[in-house]
RODOSE-761246 format. One record per residue (C-alpha): x, y, z; residue in three letters. Coordinates in nm, 4 decimals, always signed. Layout:
% RODOSE-761246
(lodo (X Y Z) ala)
...
% end
This chain:
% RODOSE-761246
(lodo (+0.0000 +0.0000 +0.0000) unk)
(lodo (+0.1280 +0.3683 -0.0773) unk)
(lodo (-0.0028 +0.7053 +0.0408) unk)
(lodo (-0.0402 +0.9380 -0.1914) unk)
(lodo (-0.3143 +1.1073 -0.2146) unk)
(lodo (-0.6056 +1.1195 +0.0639) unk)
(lodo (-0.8524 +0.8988 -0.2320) unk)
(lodo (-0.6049 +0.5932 -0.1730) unk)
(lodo (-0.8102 +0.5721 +0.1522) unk)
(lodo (-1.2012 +0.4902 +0.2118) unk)
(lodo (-1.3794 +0.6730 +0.5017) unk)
(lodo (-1.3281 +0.4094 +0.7249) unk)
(lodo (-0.9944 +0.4452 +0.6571) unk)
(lodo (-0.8982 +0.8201 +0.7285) unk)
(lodo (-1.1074 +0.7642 +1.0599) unk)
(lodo (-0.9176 +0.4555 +1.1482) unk)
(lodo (-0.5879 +0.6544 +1.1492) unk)
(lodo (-0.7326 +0.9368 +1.2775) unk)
(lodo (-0.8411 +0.7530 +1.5927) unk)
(lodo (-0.4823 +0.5790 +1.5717) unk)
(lodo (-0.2879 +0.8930 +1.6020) unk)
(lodo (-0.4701 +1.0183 +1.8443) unk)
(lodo (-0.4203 +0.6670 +2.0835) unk)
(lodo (-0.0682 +0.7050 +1.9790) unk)
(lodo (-0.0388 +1.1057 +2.1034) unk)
(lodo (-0.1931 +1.0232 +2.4515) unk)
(lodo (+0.0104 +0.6956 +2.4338) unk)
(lodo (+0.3519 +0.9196 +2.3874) unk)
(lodo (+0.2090 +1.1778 +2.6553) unk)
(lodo (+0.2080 +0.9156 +2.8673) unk)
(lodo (+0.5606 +0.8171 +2.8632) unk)
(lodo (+0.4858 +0.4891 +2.7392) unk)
(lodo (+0.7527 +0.3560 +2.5294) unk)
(lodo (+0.5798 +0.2063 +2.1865) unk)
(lodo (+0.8221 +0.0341 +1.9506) unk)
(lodo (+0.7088 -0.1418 +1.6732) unk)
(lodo (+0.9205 +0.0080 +1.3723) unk)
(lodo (+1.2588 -0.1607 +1.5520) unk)
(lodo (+1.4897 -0.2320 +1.2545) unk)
(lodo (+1.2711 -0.0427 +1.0590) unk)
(lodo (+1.3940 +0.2112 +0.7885) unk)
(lodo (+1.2251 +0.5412 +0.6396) unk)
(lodo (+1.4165 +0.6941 +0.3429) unk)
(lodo (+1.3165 +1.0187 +0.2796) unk)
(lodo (+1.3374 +1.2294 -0.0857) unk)
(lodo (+1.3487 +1.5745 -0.0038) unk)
(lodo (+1.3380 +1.8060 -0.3620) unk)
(lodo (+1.1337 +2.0524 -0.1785) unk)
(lodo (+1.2618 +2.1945 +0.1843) unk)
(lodo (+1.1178 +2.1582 +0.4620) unk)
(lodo (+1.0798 +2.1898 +0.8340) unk)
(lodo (+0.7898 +2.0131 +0.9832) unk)
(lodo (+0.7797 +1.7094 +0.7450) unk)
(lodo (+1.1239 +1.6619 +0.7395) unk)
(lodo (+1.1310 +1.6799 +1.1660) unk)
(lodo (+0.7523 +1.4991 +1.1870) unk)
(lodo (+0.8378 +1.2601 +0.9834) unk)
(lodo (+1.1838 +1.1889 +1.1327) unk)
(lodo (+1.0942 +1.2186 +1.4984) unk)
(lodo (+0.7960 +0.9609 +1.4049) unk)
(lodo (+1.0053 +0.7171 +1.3165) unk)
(lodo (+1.2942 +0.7455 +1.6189) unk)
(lodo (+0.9271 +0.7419 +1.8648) unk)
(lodo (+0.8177 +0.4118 +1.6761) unk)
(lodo (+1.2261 +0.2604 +1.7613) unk)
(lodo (+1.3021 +0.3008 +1.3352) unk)
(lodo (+1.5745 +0.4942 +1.1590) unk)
(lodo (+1.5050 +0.7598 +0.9052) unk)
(lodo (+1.7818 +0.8307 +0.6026) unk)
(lodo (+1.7429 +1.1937 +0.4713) unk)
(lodo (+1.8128 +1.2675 +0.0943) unk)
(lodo (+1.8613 +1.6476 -0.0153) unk)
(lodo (+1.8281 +1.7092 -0.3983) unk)
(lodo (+2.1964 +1.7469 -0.4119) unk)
(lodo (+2.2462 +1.4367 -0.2482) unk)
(lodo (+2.0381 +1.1850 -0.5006) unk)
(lodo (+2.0992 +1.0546 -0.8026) unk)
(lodo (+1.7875 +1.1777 -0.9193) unk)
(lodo (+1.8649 +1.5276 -0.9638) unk)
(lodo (+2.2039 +1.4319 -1.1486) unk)
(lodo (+1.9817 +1.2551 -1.3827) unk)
(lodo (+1.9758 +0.9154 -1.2622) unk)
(lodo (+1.5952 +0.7787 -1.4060) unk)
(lodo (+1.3360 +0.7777 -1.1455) unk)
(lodo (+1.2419 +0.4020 -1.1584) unk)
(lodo (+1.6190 +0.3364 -1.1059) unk)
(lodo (+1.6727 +0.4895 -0.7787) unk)
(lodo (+1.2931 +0.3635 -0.6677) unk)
(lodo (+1.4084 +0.0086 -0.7349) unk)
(lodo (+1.7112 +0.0501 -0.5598) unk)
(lodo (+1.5972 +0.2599 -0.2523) unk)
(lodo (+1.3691 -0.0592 -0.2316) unk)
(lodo (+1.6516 -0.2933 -0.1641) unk)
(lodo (+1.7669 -0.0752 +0.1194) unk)
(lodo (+1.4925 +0.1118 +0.3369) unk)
(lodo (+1.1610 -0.0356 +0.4212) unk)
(lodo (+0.9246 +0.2791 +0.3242) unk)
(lodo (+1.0273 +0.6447 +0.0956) unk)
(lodo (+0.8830 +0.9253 +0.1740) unk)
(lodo (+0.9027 +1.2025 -0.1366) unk)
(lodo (+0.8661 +1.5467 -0.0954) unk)
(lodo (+0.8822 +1.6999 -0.4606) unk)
(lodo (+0.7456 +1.9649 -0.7300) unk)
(lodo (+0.5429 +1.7090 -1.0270) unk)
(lodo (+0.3048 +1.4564 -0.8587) unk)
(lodo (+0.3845 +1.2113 -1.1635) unk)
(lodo (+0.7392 +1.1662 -1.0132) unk)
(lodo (+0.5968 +1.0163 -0.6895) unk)
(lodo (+0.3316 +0.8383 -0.9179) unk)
(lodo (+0.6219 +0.6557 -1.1090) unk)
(lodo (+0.8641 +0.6259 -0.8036) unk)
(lodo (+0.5722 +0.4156 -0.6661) unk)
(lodo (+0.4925 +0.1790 -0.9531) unk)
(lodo (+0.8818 +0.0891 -0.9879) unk)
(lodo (+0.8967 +0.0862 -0.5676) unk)
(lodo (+0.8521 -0.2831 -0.4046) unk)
(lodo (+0.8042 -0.1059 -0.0630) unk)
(lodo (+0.5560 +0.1509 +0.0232) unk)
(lodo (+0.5425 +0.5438 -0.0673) unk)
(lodo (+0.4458 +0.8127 +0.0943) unk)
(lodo (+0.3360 +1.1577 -0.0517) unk)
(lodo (+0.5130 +1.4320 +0.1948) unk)
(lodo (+0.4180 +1.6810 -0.0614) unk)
(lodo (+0.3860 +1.7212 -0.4082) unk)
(lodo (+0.2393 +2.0420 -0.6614) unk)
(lodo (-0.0993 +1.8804 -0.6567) unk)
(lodo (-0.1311 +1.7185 -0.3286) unk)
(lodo (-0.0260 +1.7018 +0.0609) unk)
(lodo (-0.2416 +1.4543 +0.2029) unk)
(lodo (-0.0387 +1.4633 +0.5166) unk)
(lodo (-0.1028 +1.7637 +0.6255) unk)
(lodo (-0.4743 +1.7080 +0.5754) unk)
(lodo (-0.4923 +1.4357 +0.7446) unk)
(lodo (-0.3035 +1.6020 +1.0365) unk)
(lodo (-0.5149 +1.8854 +0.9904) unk)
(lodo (-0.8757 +1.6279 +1.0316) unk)
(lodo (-0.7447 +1.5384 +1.3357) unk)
(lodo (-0.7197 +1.8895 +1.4733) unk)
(lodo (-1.0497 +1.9604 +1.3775) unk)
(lodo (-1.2185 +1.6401 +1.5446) unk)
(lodo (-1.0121 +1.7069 +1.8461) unk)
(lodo (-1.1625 +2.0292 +1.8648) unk)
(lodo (-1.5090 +1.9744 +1.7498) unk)
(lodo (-1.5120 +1.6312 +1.8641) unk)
(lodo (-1.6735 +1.5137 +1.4955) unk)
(lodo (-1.5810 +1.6257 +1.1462) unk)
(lodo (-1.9297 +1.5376 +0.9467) unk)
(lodo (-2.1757 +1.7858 +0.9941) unk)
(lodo (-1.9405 +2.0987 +1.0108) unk)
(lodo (-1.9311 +2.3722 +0.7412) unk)
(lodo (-1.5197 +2.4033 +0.6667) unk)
(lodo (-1.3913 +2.7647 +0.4122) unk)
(lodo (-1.0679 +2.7341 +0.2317) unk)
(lodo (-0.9533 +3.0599 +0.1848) unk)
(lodo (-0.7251 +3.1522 -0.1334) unk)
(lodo (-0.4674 +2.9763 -0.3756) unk)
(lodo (-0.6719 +2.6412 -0.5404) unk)
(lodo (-0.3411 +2.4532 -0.4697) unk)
(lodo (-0.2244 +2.1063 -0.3483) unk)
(lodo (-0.3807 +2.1723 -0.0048) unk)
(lodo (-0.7046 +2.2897 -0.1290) unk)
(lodo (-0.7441 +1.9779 -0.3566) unk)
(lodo (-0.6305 +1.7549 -0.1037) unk)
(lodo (-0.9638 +1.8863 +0.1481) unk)
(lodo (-1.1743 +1.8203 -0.1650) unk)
(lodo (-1.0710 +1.4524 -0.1602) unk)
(lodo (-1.1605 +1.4499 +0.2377) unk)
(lodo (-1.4972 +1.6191 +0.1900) unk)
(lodo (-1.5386 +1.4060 -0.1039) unk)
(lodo (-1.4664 +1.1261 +0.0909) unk)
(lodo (-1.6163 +1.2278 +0.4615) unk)
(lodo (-1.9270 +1.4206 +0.2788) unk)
(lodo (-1.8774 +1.7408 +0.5808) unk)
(lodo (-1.9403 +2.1132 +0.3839) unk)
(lodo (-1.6533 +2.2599 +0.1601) unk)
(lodo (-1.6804 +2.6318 +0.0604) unk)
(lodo (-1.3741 +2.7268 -0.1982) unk)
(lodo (-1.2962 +3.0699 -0.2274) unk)
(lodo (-1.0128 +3.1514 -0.4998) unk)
(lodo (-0.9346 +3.4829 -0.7169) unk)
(lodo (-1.0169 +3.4082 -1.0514) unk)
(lodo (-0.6735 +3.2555 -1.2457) unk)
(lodo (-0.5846 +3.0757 -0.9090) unk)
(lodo (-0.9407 +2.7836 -0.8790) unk)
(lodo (-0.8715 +2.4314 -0.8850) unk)
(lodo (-0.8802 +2.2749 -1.2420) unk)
(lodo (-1.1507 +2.1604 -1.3225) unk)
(lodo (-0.9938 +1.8088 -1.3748) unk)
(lodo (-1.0039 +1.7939 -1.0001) unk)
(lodo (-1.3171 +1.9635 -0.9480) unk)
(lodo (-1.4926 +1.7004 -1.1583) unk)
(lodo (-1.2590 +1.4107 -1.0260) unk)
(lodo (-1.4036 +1.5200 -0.6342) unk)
(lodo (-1.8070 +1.6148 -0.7942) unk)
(lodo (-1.7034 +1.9416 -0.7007) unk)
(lodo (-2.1157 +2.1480 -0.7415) unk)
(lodo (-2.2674 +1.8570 -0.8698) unk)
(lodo (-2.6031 +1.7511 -0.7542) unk)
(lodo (-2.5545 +1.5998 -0.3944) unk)
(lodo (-2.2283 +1.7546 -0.3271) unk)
(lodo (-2.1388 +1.8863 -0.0858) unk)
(lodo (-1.8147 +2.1150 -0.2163) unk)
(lodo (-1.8329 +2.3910 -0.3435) unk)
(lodo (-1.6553 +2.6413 -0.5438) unk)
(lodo (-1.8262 +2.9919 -0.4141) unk)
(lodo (-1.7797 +3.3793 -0.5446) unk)
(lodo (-1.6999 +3.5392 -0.2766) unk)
(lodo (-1.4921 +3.5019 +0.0861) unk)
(lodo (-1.7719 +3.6105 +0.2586) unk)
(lodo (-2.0354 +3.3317 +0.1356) unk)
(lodo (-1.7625 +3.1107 +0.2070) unk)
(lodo (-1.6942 +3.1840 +0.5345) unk)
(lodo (-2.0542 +3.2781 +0.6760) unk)
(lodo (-2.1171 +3.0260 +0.9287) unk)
(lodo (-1.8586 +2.8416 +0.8536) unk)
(lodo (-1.6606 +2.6190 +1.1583) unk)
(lodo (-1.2982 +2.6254 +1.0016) unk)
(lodo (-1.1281 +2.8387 +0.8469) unk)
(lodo (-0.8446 +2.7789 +0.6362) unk)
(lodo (-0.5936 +2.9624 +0.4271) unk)
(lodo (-0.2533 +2.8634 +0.2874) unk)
(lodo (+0.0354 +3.1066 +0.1791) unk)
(lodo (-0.0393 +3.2976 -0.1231) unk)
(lodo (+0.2751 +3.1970 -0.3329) unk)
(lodo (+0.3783 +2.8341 -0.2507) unk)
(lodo (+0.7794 +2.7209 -0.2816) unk)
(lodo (+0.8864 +2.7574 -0.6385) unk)
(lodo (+0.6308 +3.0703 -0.7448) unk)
(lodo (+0.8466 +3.3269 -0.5730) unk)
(lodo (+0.8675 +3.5188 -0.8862) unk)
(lodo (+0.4485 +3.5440 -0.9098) unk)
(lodo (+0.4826 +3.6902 -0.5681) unk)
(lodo (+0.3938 +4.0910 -0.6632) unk)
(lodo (+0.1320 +3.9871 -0.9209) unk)
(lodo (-0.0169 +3.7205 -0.6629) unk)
(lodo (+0.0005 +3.9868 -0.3902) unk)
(lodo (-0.2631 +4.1995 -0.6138) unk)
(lodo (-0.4574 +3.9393 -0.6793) unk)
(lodo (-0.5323 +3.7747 -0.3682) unk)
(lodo (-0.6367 +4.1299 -0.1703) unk)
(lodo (-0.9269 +4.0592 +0.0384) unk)
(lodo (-0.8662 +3.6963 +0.0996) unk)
(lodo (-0.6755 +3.7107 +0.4306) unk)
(lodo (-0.8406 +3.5849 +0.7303) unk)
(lodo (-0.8497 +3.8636 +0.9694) unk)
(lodo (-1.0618 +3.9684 +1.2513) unk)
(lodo (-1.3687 +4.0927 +1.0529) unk)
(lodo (-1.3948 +3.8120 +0.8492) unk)
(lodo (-1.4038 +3.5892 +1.1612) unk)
(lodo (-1.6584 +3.7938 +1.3178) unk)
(lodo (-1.8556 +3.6676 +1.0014) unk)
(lodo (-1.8244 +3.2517 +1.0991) unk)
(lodo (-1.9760 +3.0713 +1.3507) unk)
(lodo (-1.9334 +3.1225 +1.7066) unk)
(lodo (-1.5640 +2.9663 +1.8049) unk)
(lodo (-1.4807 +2.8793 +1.4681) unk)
(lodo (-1.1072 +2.7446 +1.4422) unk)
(lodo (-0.8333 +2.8611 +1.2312) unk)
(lodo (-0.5869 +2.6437 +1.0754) unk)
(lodo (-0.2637 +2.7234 +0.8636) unk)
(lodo (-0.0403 +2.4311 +0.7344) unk)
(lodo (+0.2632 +2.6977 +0.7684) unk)
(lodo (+0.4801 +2.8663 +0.7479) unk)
(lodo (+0.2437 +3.1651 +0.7426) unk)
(lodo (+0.3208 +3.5341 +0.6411) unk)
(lodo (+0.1570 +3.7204 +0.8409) unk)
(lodo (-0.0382 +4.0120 +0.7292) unk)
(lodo (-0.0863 +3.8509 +0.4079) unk)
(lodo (-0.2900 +3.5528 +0.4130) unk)
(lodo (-0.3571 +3.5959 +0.7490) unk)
(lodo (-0.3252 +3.8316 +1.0286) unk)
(lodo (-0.1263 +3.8486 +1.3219) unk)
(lodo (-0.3964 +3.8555 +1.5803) unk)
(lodo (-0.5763 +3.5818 +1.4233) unk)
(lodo (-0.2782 +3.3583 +1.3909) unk)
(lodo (-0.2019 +3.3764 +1.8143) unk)
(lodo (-0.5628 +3.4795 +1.8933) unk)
(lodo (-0.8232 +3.1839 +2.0969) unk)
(lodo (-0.9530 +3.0579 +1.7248) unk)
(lodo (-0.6381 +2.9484 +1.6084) unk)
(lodo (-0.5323 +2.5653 +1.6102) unk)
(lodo (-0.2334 +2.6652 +1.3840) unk)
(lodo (+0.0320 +2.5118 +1.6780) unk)
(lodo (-0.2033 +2.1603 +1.7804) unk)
(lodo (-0.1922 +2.1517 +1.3820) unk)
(lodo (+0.1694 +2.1556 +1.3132) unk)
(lodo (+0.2095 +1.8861 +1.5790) unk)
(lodo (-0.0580 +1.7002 +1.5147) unk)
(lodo (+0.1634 +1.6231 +1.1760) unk)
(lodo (+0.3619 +1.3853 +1.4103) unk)
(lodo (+0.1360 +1.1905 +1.5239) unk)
(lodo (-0.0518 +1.1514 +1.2379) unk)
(lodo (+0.2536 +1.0571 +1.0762) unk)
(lodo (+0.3315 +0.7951 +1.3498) unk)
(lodo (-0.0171 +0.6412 +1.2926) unk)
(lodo (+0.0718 +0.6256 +0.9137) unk)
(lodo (+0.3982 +0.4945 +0.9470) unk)
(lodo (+0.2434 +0.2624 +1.1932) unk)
(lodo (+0.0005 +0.0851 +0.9556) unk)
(lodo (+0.1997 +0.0959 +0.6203) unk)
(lodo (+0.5020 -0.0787 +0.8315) unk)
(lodo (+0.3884 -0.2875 +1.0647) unk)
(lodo (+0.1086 -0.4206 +0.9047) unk)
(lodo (-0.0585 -0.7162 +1.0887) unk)
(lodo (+0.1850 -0.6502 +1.3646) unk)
(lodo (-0.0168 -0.3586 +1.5271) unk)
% end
């Protein structure tokens, strides 16, 4: 089994790991040593920096008793050339799972049909269903149930935005999409999820303020990811009025939660007093991504063992 994308799991099985991780956070906030990834192996591909999946993903596997191998860009073979189902056949004959964290979905697509052990998406242009997942267990720790509540993306129709349309897809909760015009989902994945078809239940809306009216999450992503640095000025002007501030809260439901994947730049996409004020989950989010990741690593690796 590989994860790649949130649809390689049925809604049994995002709630099955979301219950896992969070056994395994009280379980580590116990003290109680849990160890079933000894002589265990993670390599990870990063082509794409990182601070929380790189650390999450490591300090997931040193909790579970496993190693983790980190590969920069400038350390593989891959960016000197080396073809992708080379190094995925050999990476299988040394580590027992790869985690890739890279730009064009199709190279962690073909790294897992050459791979005899499993994959794991830690990001790619299309998709981060890590983070999601880390970020559906914030929200049922918080609202103690996910179905049922009205969640508002906020800005760029990006990997994190597509990878909430596979959960709602998948969980059936309320999924308001607000993007400037040039910056929506394609509508490849809006027809792949049933994106405002009849019965759905996401939808692609006009405005930030239908999406967020009583809406119980909110959540926005940076408005130029890694690698669009240079749309920065242009994306600046065309994302004004999408940041989550104060006002717009005020427009949500009573103790609606914020959430942020990070890292954030504040006083674009989203305030300063938002970002530390009582709404925001931003922090329980970014670890949450650990123990998510433990409950992950957990079930690809040890399999019947659990």
């Amino acid at each position: 089994m590989n994860f790649l994308t949130i649809f390689d799991l049925d809604k049994d099985g995002i709630y099955s790991l979301i219950d896992r991780a969070s056994e395994l956070k009280e379980r580590h906030k116990s003290g109680i040593p849990y160890h079933p990834l000894r002589c265990k192996t993670l390599g990870l591909i990063f082509e794409k920096a990182s601070t929380r999946t790189r650390v999450s993903f490591e300090t997931a596997m040193y909790q579970l008793g496993g190693n983790a191998i980190f590969i920069s860009q400038r350390d593989s073979q891959i960016g000197r050339g080396e073809p992708i189902k080379d190094t995925a056949r050999v990476m299988s004959r040394y580590v027992d799972a790869v985690l890739i964290r890279t730009f064009g979905h199709e190279v962690i697509e073909e790294f897992a049909e050459f791979s005899t052990v499993p994959v794991i998406n830690g990001l790619t242009d299309e998709h981060h269903p890590c983070q999601v997942m880390a970020d559906l267990l914030t929200v049922k720790e918080r609202k103690g149930a996910i179905e049922g509540l009205k969640i508002a993306w906020i800005g760029d129709g990006n990997n994190m935005a597509n990878s909430w349309m596979e959960s709602a897809s998948r969980l059936g909760f309320e999924l308001r999409l607000a993007c400037p015009d040039g910056y929506k989902p394609t509508d490849e994945m809006l027809k792949r999820v049933g994106a405002d078809t009849k019965g759905s239940t996401i939808h692609l809306v006009s405005s930030v303020a239908e999406a967020v009216s009583g809406a119980d999450v909110l959540n926005t992503d940076v408005w130029a990811s890694m690698g669009q640095e240079d749309e920065g000025v242009e994306r600046s002007e065309s994302f004004k009025g999408y940041q989550i501030n104060d006002a717009l809260l005020e427009k949500a439901a009573a103790g609606a939660m914020v959430l942020h994947c990070l890292p954030a730049h504040r006083g674009e996409e989203i305030t300063e007093e938002v970002m530390e004020g009582p709404n925001s989950a931003i922090f329980e989010q970014a670890e949450n991504r650990l123990h998510i990741q433990k409950a992950i690593l957990e079930r690809l690796l040890a399999g019947d063992d659990i």
